[in-house]
C-alpha positions as CSV (number, residue, x, y, z in Angstrom):
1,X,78.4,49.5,22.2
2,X,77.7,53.0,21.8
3,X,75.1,55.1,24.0
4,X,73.7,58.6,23.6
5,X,74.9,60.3,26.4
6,X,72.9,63.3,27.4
7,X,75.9,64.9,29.4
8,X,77.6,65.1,26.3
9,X,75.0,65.4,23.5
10,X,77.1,62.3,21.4
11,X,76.8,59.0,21.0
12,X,79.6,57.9,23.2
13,X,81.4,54.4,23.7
14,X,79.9,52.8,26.6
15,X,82.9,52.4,29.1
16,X,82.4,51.5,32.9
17,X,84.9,52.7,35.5
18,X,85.4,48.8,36.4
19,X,86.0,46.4,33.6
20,X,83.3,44.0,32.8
21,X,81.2,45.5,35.7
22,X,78.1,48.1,35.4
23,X,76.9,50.3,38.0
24,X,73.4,51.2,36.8
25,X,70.9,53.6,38.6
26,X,67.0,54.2,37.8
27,X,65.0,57.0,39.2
28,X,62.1,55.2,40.4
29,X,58.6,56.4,40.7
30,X,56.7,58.5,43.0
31,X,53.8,56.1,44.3
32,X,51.2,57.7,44.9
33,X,49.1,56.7,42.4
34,X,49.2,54.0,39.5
35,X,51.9,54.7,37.2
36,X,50.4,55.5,33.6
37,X,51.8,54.1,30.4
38,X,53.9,57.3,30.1
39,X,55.9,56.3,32.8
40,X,56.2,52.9,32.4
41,X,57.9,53.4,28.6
42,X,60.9,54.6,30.7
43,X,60.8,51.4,33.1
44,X,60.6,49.1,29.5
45,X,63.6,50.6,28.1
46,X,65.4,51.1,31.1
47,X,64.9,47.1,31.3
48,X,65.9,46.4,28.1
49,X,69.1,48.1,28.4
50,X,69.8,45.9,31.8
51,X,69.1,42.9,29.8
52,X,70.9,44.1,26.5
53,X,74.1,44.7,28.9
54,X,73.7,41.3,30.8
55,X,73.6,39.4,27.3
56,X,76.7,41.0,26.0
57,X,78.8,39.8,29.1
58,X,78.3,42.4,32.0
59,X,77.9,42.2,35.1
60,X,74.9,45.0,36.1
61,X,74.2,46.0,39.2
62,X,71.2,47.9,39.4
63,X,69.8,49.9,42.0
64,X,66.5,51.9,42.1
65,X,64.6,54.1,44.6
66,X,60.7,54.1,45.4
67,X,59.9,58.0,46.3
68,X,57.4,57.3,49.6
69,X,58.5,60.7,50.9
70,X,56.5,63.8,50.0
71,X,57.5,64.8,46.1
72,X,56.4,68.5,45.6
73,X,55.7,69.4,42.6
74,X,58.3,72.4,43.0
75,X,61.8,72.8,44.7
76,X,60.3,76.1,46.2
77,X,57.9,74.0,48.7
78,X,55.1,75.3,46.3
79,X,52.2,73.3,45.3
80,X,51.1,69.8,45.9
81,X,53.1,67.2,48.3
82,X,52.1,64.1,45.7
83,X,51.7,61.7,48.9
84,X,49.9,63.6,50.6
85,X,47.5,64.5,47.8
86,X,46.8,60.4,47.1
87,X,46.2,60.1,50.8
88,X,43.7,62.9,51.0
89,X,42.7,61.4,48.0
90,X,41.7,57.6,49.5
91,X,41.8,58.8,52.7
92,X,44.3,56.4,53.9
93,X,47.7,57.1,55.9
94,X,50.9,58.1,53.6
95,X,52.8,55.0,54.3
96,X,49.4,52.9,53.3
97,X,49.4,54.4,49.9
98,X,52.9,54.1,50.0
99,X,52.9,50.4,50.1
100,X,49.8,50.3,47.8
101,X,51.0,51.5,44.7
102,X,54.3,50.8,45.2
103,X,53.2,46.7,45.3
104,X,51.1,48.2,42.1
105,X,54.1,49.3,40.2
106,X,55.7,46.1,41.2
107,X,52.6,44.4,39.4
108,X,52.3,46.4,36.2
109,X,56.5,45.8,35.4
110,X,55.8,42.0,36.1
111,X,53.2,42.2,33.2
112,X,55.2,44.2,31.3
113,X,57.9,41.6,31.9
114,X,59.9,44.5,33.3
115,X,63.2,42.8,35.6
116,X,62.5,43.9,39.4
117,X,66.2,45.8,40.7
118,X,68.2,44.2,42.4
119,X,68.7,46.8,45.1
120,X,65.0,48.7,45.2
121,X,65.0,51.3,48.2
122,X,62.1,52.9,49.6
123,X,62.8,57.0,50.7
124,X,61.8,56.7,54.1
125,X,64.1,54.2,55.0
126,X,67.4,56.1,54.1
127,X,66.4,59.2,56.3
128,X,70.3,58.6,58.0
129,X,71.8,58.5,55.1
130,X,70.0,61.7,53.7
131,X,70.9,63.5,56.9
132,X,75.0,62.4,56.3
133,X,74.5,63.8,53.1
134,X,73.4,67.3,54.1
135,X,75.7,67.9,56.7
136,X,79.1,66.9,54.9
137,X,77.5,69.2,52.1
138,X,76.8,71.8,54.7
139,X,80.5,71.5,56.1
140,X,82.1,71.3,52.7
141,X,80.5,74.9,52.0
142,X,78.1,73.7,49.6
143,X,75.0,74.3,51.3
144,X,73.6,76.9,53.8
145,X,70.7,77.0,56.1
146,X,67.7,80.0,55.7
147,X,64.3,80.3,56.5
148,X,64.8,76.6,59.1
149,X,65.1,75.0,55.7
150,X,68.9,73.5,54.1
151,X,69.6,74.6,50.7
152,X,72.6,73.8,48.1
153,X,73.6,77.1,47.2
154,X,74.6,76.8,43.0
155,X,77.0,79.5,42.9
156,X,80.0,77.1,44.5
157,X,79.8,75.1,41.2
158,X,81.9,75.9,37.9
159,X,79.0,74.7,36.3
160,X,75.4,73.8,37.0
161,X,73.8,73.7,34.0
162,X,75.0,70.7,32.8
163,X,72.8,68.8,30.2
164,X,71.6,72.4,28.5
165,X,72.8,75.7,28.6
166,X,69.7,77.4,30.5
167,X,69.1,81.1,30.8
168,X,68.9,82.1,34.8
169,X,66.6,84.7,34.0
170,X,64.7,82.8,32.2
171,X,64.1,80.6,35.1
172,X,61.6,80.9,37.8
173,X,63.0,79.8,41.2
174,X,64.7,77.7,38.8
175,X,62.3,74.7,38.6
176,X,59.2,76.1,36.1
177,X,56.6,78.9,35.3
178,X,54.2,80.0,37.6
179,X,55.8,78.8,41.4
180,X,55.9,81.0,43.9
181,X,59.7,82.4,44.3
182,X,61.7,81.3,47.6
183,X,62.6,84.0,49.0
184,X,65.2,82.4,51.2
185,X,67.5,81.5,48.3
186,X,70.5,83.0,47.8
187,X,70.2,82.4,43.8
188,X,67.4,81.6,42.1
189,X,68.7,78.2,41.3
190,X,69.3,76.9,44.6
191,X,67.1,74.1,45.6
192,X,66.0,72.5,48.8
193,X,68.1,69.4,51.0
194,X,66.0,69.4,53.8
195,X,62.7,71.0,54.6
196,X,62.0,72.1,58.2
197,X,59.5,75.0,57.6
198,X,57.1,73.7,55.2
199,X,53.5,75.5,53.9
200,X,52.1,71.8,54.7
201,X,51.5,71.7,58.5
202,X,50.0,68.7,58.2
203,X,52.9,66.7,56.6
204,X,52.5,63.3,58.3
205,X,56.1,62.1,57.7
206,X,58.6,64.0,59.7
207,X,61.8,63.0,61.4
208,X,64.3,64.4,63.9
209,X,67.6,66.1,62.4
210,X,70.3,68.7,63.1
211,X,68.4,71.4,61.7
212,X,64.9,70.7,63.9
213,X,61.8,68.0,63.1
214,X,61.2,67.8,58.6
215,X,61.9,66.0,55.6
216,X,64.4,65.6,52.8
217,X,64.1,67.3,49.4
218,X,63.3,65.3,46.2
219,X,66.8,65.6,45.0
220,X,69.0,64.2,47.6
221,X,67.4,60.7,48.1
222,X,68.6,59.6,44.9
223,X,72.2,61.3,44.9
224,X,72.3,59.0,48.4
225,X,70.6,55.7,47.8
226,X,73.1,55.9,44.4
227,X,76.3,56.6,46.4
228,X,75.5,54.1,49.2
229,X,73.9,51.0,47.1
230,X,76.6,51.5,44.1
231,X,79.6,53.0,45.3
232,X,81.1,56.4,44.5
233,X,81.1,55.9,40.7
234,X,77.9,55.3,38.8
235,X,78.4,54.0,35.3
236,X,74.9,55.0,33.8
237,X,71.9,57.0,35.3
238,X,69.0,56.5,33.6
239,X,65.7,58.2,33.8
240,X,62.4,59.8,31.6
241,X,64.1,63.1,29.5
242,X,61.5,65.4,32.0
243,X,64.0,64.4,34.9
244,X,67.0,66.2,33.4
245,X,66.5,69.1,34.8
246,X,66.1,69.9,37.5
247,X,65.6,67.2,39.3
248,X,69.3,64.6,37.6
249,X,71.1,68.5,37.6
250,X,70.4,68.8,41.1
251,X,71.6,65.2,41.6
252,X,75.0,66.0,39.6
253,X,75.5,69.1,41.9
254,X,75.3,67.2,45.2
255,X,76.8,64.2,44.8
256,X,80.3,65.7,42.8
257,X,79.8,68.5,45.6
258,X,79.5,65.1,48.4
259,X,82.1,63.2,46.8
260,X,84.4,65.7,45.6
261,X,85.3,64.2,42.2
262,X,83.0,63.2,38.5
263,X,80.6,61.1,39.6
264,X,78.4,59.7,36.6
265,X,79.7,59.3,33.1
266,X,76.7,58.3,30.9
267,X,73.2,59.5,31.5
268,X,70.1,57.8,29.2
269,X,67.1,59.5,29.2
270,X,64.0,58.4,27.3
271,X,61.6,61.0,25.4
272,X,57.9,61.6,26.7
273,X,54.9,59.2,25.6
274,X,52.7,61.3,24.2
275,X,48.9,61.4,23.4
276,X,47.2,63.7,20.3
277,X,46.8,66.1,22.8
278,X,50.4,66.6,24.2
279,X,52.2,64.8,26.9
280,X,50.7,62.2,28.8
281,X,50.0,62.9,32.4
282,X,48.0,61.5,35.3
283,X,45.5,64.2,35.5
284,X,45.0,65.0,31.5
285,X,42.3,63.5,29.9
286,X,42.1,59.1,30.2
287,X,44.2,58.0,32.7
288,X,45.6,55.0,30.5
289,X,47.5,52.7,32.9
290,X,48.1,49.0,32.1
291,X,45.0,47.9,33.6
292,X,42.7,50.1,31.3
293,X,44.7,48.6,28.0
294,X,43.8,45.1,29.9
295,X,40.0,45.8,30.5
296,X,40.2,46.8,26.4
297,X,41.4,43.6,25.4
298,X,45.1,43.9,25.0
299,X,47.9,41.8,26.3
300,X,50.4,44.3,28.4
301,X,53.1,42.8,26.1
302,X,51.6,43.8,23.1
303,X,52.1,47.4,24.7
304,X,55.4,46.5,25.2
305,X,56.0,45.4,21.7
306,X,54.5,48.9,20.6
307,X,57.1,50.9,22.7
308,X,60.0,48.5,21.1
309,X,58.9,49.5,17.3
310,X,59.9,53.3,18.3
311,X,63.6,54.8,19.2
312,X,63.8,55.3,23.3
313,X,65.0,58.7,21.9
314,X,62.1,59.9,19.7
315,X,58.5,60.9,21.5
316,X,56.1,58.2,20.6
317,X,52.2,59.2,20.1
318,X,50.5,56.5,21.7
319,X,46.9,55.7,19.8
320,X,44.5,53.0,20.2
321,X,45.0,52.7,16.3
322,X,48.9,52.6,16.3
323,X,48.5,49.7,19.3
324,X,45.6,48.0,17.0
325,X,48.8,47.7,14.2
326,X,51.1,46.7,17.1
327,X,48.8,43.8,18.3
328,X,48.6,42.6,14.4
329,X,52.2,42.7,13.8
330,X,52.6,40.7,16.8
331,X,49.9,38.3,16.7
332,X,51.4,37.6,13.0
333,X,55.0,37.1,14.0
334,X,53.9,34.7,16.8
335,X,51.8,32.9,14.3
336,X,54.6,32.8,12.2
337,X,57.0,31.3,15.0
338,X,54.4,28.7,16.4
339,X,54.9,26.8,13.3
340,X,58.4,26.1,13.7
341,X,59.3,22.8,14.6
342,X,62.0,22.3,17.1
343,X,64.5,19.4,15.9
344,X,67.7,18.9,17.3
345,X,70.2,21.6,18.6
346,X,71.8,25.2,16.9
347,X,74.8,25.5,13.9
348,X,76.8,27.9,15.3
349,X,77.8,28.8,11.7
350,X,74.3,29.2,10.7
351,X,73.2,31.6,13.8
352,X,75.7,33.6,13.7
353,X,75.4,36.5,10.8
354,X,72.1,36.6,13.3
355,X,74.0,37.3,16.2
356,X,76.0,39.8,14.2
357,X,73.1,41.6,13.3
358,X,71.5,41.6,16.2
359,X,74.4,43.1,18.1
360,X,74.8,45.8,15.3
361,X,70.9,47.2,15.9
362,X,71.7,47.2,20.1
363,X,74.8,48.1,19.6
364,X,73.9,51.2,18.0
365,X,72.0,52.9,21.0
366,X,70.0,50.5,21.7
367,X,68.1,50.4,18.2
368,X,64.9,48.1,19.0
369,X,62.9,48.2,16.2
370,X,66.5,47.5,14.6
371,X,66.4,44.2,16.5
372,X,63.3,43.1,16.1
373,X,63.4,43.4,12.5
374,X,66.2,40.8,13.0
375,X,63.7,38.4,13.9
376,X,61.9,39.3,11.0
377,X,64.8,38.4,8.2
378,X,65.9,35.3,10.5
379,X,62.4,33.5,10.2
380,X,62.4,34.6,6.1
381,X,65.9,32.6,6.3
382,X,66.5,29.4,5.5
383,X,68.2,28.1,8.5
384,X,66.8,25.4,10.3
385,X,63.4,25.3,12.8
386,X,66.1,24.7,15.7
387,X,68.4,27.4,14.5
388,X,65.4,29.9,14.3
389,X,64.1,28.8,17.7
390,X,67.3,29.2,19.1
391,X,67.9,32.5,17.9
392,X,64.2,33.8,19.0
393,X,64.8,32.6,22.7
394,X,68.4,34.7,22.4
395,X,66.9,37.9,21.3
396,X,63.7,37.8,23.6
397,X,66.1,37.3,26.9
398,X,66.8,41.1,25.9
399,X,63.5,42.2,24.2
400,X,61.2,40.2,26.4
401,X,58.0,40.2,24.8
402,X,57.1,36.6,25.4
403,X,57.6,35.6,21.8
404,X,58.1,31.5,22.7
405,X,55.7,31.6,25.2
406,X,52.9,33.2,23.3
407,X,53.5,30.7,20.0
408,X,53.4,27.8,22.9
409,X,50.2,28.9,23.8
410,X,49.0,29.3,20.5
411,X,50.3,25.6,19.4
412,X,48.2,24.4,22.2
413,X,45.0,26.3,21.3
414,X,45.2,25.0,17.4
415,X,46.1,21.5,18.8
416,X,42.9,21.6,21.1
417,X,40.7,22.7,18.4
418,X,41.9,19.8,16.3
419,X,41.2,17.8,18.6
420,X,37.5,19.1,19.2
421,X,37.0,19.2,15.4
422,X,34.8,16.5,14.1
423,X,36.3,14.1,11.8
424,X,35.5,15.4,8.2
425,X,34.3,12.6,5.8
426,X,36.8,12.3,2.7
427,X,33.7,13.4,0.1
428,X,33.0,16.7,1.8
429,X,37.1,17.4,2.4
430,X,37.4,17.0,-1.5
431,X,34.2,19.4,-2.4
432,X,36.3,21.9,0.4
433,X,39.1,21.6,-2.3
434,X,37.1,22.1,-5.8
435,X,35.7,25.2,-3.8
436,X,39.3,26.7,-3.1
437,X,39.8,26.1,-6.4
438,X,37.1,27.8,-7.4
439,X,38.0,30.9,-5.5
440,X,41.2,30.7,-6.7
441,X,40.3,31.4,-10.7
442,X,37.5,33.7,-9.3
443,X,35.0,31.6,-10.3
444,X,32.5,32.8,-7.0
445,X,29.6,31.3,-8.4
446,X,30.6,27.9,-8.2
447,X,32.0,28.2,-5.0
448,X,29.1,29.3,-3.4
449,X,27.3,26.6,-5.0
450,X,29.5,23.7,-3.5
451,X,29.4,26.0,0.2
452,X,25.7,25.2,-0.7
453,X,26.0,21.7,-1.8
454,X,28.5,20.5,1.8
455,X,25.4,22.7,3.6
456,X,22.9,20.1,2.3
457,X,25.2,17.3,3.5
458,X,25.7,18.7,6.8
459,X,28.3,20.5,7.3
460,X,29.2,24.3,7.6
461,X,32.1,26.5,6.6
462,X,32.8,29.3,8.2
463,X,35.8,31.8,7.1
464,X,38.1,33.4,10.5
465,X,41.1,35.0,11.0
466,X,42.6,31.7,11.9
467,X,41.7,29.9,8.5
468,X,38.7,28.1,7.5
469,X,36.6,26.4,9.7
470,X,34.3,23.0,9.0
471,X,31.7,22.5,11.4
472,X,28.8,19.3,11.5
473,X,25.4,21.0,11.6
């Protein structure tokens, strides 16, 4: 299997530091508000790549952490603490909206059919560890205290810049344009482990530490819920491309700093959903979350399926049009599947140029619309119903858009409406057939006059997506 590796800029041979055995970390989100589509394309490949590693023989351990601790939206305590600008918002207590949308997120990855971690760790309850953290870093030289507030201080490191080669000058306070610089840095590229003076004086979530009554910074809770839950050696750290810096750099330069040795080998970062008008966000224009795409009509899956069609490494535009094409591609290839017939069990012999292809298209970085096309050719094939069914049930453990379950429900709606249907007498079933035959050589006019002549008798046609449909008048 071979992964882009963002550390490296190659696609690499995935190798874990234990054989057979994956340590796997996910930068969780921030909840303080629904998560938006955006965010949750990260979550669905992030899951598929779990599932893609458990079906070819790993063992994953996964671990990921929910942010309930102020997130600002700079290192340099500038602008907004995220938590407290969604409790302001409902006026409700941190920890309330906390819970809240974290139970949310929960929700929207269960519709998305997105695996829950097995180790999922809320912020405020690793404050200890956090703590730990900071003063080993502090006693190691790594970090220094100014202004009441703890900062890693960048210049101890051979490197820094580790996934691009930034320009310092180029950067202010070394987060983005337009923050206020922190004049308590040493270097412009030093970022905050622990916040005791703090332009919010009415933070609500403070705790005791060496240093006086704060909070962590953003950086260090995952660098210690990673290190604790998984060990000193993480096998793959994955995340959306607009954590790379600075937020996974900063995580790289604590923890090697903490543990003294490499720490992570393969990082996977997936590219920004984007709308017409530039990246989605939750303050930009429609605030499309999974709930809105319900409310329109559409199955969350079918969002899902639309994600799948697109590289985890190219921006996808997201468009009510390109999900309208989605929703018909998928509609049609469970259509096609609900007419397979399962009889009897799978030929290995037969499945397996499948299996070959299948692992070839996930194989090569994870290359989903690779593997669904797989799907495609298998159900052109000429293998067996039970073969086919087989193979579909195989594939969707890792692609998991419901493909079995959706044809299931789709047999059972056609078998109800056959059952409703009133029994058509053999005379106007036979006049049904001149008329296709009719329409067949083009010959409309004759077509419409039998459509006219069943009328008379009784009955009505009606033409739908589904077929035609005979109904007693």
């Amino acid at each position: 299997m071979k992964l882009y590796n963002s550390l490296t800029h190659t696609k690499d041979e995935f190798v874990t530091h234990e054989p057979g055995k994956v340590t796997m970390y996910t930068c969780g989100p921030t909840v303080y508000h629904f998560a938006h589509i955006g965010n949750l394309r990260s979550y669905i490949m992030e899951d598929i790549l779990e599932k893609y590693l458990v079906y070819s023989g790993y063992d994953v351990k996964r671990a990921m952490n929910i942010t309930d601790v102020g997130h600002l939206t700079s290192d340099a305590d500038s602008g907004e603490d995220k938590m407290l600008k969604g409790a302001k918002r409902e006026h409700k207590t941190v920890m309330e909206i906390a819970q809240f949308y974290t139970d949310a997120f929960f929700a929207d990855c269960e519709k998305l059919n997105i695996k829950k971690p097995e180790i999922v760790v809320p912020a405020t309850s690793y404050i200890d560890h956090f703590i730990e953290m900071v003063v080993t870093l502090l006693e190691k030289g790594y970090a220094y205290e100014a202004g009441g507030n703890i900062y890693f201080d960048t210049s101890k490191l051979d490197e820094y810049y580790v996934f691009n080669k930034h320009n310092e000058e180029d950067l202010v306070v070394g987060v983005r344009e337009g923050v206020e610089e922190d004049n308590n840095k040493r270097n412009k590229a030093d970022f905050v482990l622990w916040f005791t003076k703090s332009k919010f004086d009415d933070q609500e979530l403070k705790w005791d530490s060496p240093w006086g009554v704060g909070y962590p910074g953003w950086h260090i809770e995952c660098s210690a819920i990673s290190t604790h839950a998984l060990g000193e050696y993480l096998d793959i750290h994955c995340g959306g491309i607009d954590n790379a810096f600075p937020h996974h750099t900063n995580e790289i330069a604590q923890s090697e700093a903490y543990l003294g040795h490499p720490w992570c080998s393969q990082w996977f970062h997936v590219l920004h959903l984007n709308t017409n008008d530039g990246k989605m966000s939750k303050s930009k224009g429609e605030f499309l979350t999974v709930s809105l795409l319900e409310s329109k009509g559409y199955d969350p899956l079918v969002y899902r399926f639309f994600c799948l069609q697109s590289h985890y490494r190219k921006a996808l535009v997201f468009s009510y049009e390109g999900l309208d094409n989605a929703k018909v591609a998928y509609d049609k290839l469970v259509a096609r599947i609900a007419e397979l017939i399962p009889n009897g069990g799978h030929d290995e012999e037969a499945v397996r140029p499948f299996l070959e292809a299948f692992a070839n298209a996930m194989d090569n970085d994870l290359n989903t619309a690779m593997g669904i096309t797989v799907i495609y050719d298998l159900l052109k094939s000429k293998i067996s119903d039970a073969d086919k069914l087989w193979l579909i049930e195989k594939f969707d453990s890792v692609l998991s858009v419901g493909l079995l379950a959706a044809a299931a429900k789709k047999r059972a709606e056609k078998d109800a409406q056959k059952a409703a249907a009133p029994e058509i007498p053999a005379e106007i079933a036979q006049l049904v057939e001149k008329r296709a035959a009719a329409k067949k050589v083009k010959d409309f006019a004759t077509a419409d006059a039998i459509r006219a002549q069943i009328a008379e008798m009784g009955y009505l046609l009606k033409e739908t997506r589904q077929g035609l449909v005979i109904e007693k008048l």
